[in-house]
N, C-alpha and C positions, 0 to 999 in steps of 0.2 A: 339864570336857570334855577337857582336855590328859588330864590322868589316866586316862581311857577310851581317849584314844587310844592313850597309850604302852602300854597294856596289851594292843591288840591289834595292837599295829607288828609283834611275831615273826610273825605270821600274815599280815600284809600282804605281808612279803616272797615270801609266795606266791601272790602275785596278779603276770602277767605279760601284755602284749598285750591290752590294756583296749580294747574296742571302742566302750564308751560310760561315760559316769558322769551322772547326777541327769537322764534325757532323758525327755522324756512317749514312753510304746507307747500303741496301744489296738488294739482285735480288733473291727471289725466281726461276726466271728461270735461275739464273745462279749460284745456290746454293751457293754464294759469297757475303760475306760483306768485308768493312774496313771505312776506317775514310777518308775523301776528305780535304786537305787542304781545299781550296778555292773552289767556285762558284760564280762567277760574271764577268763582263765584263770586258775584256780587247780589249785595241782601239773600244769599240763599238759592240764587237762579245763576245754573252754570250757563256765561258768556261769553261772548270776543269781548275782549274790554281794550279801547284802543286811546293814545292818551295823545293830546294834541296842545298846541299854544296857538296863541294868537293876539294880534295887537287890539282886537274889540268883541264886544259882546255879540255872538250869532243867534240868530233864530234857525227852528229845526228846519227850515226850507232854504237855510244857507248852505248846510252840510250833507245833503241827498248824494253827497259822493261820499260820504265816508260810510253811511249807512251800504253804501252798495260794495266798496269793497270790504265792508267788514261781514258782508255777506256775501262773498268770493271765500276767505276766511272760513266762514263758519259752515262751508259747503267741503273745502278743500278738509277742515279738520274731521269733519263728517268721511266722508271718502278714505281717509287714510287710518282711520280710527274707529268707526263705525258706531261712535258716540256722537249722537246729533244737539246741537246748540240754536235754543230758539230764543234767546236775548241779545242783543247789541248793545253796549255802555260805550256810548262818546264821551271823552272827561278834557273840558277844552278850559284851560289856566289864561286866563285874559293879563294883557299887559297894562289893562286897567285897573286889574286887582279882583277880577270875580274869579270863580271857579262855576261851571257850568257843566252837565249833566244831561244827558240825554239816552234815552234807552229807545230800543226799538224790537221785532221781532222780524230777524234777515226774509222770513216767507213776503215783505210786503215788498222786497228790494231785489226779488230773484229779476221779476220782468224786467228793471231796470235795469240789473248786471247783464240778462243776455242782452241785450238791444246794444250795451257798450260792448260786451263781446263780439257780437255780429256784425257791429261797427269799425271795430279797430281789424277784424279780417280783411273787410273789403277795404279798408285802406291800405293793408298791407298786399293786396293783392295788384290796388292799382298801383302802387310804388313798383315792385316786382314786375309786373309787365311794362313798365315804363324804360327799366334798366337791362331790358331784353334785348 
């Protein structure tokens, strides 16, 4: 774990005026909670800043799920705060020794999040009528 971390300390130093760290959001309109890593600036642009490991280096078409719950995140902090967040920082420490970087802006990940909200309903709806 040291090791992950030291790997993404260069990057940390760009993280500045931390609004929050490890807090529950949730969205009444998005019937959704969880816990935000991070909320604060990074280079200058207030974000979800969300910190992750992994055993290999990812391309940004590997992690479309973090982008979209860090735009669950950035909707719920919005909603409960009425301070709105248009940047996303994935900071993912490889067990190969990289540290990797990805920014994103949550408006490109909303469609994505409802389609998995709208999806995990009707699952939960067939389960529900199954146990009837």
């Amino acid at each position: 774990i040291l090791d992950l971390f030291l790997q993404l300390q260069p990057e940390l130093n760009n993280i500045d005026n931390i609004l929050a760290q490890e807090i529950p959001l949730w969205s009444s309109t998005l019937e959704l909670a969880g816990r935000v890593d991070c909320v604060g600036e990074y280079k200058g642009k207030l974000s979800i800043i969300d910190f992750k490991g992994s055993t290999r280096i990812k391309r940004k078409s590997d992690i479309e799920n973090y982008f979209t719950q860090s735009t669950a995140y950035a909707i719920m902090w919005q909603e409960m705060t009425g301070i709105p967040i248009n940047n996303i920082v994935i900071m993912i420490a490889t067990e190969e020794g990289s540290c990797q970087v990805f920014e994103a802006n949550p408006i490109n990940y909303a469609k994505q999040l409802l389609i998995a909200i709208r999806s995990y309903q009707r699952y939960q709806k067939e389960i529900n009528s199954t146990l009837v």
